[in-house]
C-alpha positions in Angstrom: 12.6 81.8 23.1 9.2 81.2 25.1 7.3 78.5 23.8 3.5 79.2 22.4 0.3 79.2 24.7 -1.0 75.5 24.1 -4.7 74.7 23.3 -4.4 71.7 25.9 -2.8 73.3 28.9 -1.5 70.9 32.2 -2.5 72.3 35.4 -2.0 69.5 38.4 -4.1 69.9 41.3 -2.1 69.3 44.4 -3.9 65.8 44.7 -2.6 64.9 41.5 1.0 66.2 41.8 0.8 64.1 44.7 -0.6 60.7 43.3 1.7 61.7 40.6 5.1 61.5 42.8 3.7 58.7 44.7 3.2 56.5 41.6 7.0 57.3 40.9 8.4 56.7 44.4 7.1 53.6 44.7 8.7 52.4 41.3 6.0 49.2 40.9 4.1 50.9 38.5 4.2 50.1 34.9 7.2 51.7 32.6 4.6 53.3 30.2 2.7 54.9 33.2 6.1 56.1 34.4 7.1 57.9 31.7 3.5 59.5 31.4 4.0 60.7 35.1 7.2 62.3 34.4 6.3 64.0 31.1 2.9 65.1 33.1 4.9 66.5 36.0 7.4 68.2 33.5 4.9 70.4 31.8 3.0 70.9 34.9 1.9 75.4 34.3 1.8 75.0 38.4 5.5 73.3 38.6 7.8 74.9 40.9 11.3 75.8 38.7 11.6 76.0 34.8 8.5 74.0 33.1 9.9 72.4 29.9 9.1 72.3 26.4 7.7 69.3 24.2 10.7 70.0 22.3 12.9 69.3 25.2 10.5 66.5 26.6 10.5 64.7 23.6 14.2 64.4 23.5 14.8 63.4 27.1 12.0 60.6 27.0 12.5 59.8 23.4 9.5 60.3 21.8 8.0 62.3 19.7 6.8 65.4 20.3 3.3 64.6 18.8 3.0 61.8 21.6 3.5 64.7 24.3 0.5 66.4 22.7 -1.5 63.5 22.8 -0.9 63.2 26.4 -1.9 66.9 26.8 -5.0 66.3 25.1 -6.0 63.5 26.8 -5.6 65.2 30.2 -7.3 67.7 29.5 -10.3 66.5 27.9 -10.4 62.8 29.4 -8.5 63.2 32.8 -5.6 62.1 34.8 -6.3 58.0 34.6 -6.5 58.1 30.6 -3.7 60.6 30.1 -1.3 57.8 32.6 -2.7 54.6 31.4 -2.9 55.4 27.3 -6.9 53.8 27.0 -8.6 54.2 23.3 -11.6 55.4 23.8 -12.8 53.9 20.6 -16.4 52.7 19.8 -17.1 48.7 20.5 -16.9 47.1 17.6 -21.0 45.3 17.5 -20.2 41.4 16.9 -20.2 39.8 13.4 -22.1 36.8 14.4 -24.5 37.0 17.2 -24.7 33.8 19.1 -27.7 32.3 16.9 -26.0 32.6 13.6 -22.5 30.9 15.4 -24.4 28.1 16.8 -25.7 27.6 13.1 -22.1 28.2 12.0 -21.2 25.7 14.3 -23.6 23.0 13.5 -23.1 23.5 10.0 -19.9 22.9 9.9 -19.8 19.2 11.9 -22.9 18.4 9.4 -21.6 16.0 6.4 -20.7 18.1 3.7 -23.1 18.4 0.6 -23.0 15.8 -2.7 -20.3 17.0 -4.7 -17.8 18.7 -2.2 -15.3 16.7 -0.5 -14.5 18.8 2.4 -15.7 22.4 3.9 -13.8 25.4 3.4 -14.0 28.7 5.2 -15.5 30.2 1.6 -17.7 27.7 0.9 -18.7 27.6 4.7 -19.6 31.2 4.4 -21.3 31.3 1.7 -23.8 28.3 3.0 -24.7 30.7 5.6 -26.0 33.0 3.0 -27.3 30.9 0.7 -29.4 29.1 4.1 -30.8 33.0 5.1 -28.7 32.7 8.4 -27.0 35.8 8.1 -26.9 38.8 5.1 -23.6 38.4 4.4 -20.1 36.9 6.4 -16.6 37.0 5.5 -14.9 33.7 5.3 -12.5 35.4 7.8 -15.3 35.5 9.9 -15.5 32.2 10.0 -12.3 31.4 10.6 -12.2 33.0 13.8 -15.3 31.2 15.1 -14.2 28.2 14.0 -11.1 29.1 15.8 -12.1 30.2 19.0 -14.5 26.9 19.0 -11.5 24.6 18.0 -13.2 23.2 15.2 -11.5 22.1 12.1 -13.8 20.5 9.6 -11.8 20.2 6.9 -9.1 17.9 9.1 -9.4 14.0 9.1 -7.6 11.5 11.4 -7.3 8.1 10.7 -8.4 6.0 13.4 -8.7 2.4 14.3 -11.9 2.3 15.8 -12.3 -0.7 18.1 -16.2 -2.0 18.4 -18.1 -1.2 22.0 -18.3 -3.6 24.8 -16.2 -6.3 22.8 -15.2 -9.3 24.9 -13.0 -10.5 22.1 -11.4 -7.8 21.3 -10.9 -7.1 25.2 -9.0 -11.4 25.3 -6.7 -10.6 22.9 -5.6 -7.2 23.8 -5.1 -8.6 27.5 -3.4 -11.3 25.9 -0.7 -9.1 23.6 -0.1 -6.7 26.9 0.8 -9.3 28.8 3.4 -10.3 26.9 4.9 -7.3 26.8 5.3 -7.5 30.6 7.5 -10.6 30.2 11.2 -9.8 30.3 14.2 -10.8 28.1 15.2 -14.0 27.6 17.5 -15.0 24.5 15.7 -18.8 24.2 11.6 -17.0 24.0 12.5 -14.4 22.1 9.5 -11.2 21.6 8.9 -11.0 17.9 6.1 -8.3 16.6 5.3 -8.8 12.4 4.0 -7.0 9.9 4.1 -5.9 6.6 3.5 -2.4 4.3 3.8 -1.7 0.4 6.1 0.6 -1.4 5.1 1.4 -4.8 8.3 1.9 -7.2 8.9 5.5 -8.8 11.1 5.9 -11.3 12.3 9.8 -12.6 11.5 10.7 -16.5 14.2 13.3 -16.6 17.8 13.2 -13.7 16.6 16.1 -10.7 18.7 19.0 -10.4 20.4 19.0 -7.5 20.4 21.6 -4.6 22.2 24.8 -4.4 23.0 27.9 -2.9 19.7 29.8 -2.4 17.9 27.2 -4.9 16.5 23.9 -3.6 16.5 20.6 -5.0 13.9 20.5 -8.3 12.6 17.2 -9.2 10.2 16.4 -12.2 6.5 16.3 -11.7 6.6 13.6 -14.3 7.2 9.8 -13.0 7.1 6.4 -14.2 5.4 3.3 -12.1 7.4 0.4 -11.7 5.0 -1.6 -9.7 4.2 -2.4 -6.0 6.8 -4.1 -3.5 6.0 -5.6 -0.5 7.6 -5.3 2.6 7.7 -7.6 5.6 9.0 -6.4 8.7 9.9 -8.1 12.1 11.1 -6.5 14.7 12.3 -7.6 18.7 11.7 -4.7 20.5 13.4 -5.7 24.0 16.8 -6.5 21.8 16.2 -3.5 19.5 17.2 -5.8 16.4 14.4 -5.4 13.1 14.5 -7.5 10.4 13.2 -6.5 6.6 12.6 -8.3 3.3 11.3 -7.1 0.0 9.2 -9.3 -2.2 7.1 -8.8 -5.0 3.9 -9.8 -3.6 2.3 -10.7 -0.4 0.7 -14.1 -1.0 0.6 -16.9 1.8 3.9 -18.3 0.2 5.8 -15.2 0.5 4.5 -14.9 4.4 5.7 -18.7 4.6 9.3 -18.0 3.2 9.9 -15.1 5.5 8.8 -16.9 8.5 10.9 -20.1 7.7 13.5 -17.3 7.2 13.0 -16.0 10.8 13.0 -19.4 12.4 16.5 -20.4 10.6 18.4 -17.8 10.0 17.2 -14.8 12.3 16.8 -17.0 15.4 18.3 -20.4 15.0 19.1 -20.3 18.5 15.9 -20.1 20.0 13.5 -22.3 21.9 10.3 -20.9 21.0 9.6 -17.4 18.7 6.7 -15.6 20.5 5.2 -14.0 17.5 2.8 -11.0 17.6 1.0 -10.2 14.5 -2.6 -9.4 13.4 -5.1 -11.5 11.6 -4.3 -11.0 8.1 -5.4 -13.8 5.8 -2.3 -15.0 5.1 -0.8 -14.9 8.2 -2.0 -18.0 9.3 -0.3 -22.2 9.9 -2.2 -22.9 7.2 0.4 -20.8 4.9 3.0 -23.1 6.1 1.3 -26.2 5.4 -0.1 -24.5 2.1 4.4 -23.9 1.3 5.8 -26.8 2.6 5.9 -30.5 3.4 3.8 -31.3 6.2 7.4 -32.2 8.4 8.2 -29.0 8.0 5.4 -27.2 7.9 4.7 -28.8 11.6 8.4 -28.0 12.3 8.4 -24.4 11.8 5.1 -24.5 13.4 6.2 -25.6 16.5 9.0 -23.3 16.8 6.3 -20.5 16.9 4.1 -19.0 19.8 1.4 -17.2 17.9 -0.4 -14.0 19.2 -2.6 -12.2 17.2 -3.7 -8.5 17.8 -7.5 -8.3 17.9 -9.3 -6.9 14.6 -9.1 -3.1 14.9 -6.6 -3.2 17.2 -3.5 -3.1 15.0 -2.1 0.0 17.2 -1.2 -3.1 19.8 1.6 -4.5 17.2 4.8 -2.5 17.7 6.2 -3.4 14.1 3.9 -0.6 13.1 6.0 1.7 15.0 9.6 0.4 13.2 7.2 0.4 9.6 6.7 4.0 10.7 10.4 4.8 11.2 11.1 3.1 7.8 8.2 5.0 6.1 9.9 8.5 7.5 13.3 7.6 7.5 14.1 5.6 4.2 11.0 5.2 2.1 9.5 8.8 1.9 11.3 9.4 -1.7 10.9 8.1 -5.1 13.1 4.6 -5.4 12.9 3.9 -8.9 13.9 -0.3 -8.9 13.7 -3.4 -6.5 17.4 -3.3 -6.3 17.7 -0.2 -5.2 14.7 -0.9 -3.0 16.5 -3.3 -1.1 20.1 -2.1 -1.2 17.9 1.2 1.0 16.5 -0.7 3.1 18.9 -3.1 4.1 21.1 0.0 5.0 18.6 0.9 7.5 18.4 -1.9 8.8 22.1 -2.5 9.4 22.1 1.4 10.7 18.9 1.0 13.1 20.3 -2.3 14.3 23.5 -1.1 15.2 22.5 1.3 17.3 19.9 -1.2 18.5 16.9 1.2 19.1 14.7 -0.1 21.5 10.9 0.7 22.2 9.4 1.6 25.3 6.2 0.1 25.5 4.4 1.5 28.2 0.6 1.0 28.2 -0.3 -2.0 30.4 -3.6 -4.5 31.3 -4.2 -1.4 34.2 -4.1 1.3 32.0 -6.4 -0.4 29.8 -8.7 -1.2 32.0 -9.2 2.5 32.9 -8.6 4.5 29.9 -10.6 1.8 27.5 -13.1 0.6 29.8 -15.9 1.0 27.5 -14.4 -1.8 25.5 -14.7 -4.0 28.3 -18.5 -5.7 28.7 -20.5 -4.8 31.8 -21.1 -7.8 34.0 -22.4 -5.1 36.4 -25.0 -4.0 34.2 -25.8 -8.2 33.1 -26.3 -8.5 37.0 -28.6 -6.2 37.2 -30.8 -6.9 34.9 -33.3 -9.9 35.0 -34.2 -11.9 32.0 -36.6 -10.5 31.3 -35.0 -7.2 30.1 -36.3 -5.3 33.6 -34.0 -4.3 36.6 -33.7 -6.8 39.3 -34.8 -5.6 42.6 -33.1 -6.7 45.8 -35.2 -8.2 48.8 
């Protein structure tokens, strides 16, 4: 049975058939283009031998026989390059924003937001840029997309120490902490880095179902506080050894106790405790002196080799790093008592220890010096200026 005369009829030049068998012989062209080639060359009115149908060139190439027609179509009415390469030949799409109204978009959103919002959303974003005549109307979608393709995220937030400019005392101290990290182990001066975090007690109104098949673990909005608890942390880093203790508040007696703790029990051993720690108010001699007798007060005292991390600069202290561990690892959950607070955490502890986890410290003095060297006060610029506020010319 002949098939039907076609509205879109092939009919391959010789230049063609030839480009055509070239494309295939040399087997670098893309599969798509391939299989158009083929198909092209199969239907061919001017092909020597039996020209098939879309019936049957559908099933060898598996495809539809609707796709075959579309290639027809497009040969004939577009040409040889569309029918091979499959191009749409659709209408450009006219931008939503021209670049005016995404430079306002742009600006608007790294402005503060507005008196009673807390943050920018891609609704409320949009419809400022009405309600300010930049543009008729914009989809919120809209601005996603420009805020996308600009890498903005206004309503994201990091938490930052920010250090001040040009500070020559935070620069001291932050020379001072990296260079003891550069010192080596040594049992008798051992590195000790301090600090201390807060865990507020949870406790469950009604027992959580537990997990199942299919069904996750469900837990009761509802709670009831059971106060703060504080935690103070030290940590060796070069030994991988940490050391925890839960009290009930973090007054200068507390800080004294835990210190006397670390002296005796934690490092009886030791020559000299170099401690790193920042400059909270409590953690301070005075605290010692404050606690105990004056003997012991200077006794302790002289068992320790105080460092402290420069204000804004609490980044330098690697206890932060094992109070971060703690935080992920044990504390993210509700803990309903003290007991139970400590019977977690000294499990940790024990577990972390064992394995004796280290921490790589690797920034140094150098890398300072280079990557924070706007911290660092120009005694080029001081030199170059006379006192009286103009620049010095040189004879």
């Amino acid at each position: 049975m002949r098939e039907r005369p076609h509205k879109y009829e092939v009919t391959l030049s010789e230049e063609q058939r030839f480009l055509l068998q070239q494309l295939l012989a040399g087997g670098k062209a893309p599969v798509r283009q391939q299989a158009h080639a083929r198909i092209l060359l199969k239907i061919d009115q001017n092909a020597p031998g039996p020209r098939w149908t879309d019936e049957q060139v559908a099933e060898a190439f598996e495809m539809s026989r609707y796709t075959v027609i579309r290639i027809r179509e497009r040969f004939v009415t577009r040409g040889l390059d569309d029918a091979l390469n499959h191009r749409l030949h659709t209408q450009t799409r006219a931008r939503a924003l021209d670049g005016e109204q995404e430079a306002h978009l742009i600006a608007l959103s790294c402005s503060p937001c507005p008196t009673g919002q807390a943050r920018w959303t891609l609704r409320f974003l949009a419809d400022r840029m009405v309600e300010l005549g930049y543009v008729e109307h914009v989809s919120h979608e809209t601005v996603r997309k420009t805020l996308k393709k600009n890498e903005l995220k206004p309503w994201l937030k990091q938490c930052w120490c920010i250090p001040p400019e040009a500070s020559a005392a935070f620069v001291w101290r932050m020379e001072d902490i990296l260079e003891i990290y550069t010192r080596p182990f040594d049992p008798r001066f051992p590195q000790v880095c301090m600090d201390e975090s807060a865990k507020l007690l949870l406790q469950d109104k009604r027992e959580s179902l537990p997990m199942q098949p299919g069904q996750p673990e469900r837990v009761d909005y509802t709670f009831e506080s059971a106060g703060m608890r504080k935690l103070f942390l030290a940590c060796e880093p070069l030994a991988g050894k940490r050391f925890v203790k839960v009290t009930e508040r973090r007054t200068s007696e507390d800080w004294a106790h835990f210190i006397r703790e670390l002296v005796d029990v934690q490092y009886p051993k030791a020559e000299k405790i170099v401690l790193v720690m920042d400059n909270l108010n409590t953690h301070t001699p005075s605290s010692l002196y404050s606690t105990f007798a004056p003997p012991e007060a200077l006794r302790l005292l002289k068992k320790l080799e105080i460092h402290y991390t420069p204000v804004h600069g609490s980044w330098l202290n690697m206890a932060e790093i094992e109070l971060s561990a703690l935080a992920r690892q044990c504390l993210s959950r509700r803990i309903g008592t003290q007991k139970e607070l400590e019977r977690e955490v000294l499990t940790w502890q024990q577990n972390r220890n064992e394995e004796a986890i280290t921490v790589n410290w690797r920034f140094t003095t150098a890398d300072a010096r280079i990557k924070l060297k706007r911290l660092y006060p120009s005694l080029e610029k001081k030199k170059s200026t006379s006192p009286t506020g103009n620049v010095a010319k040189n004879d």
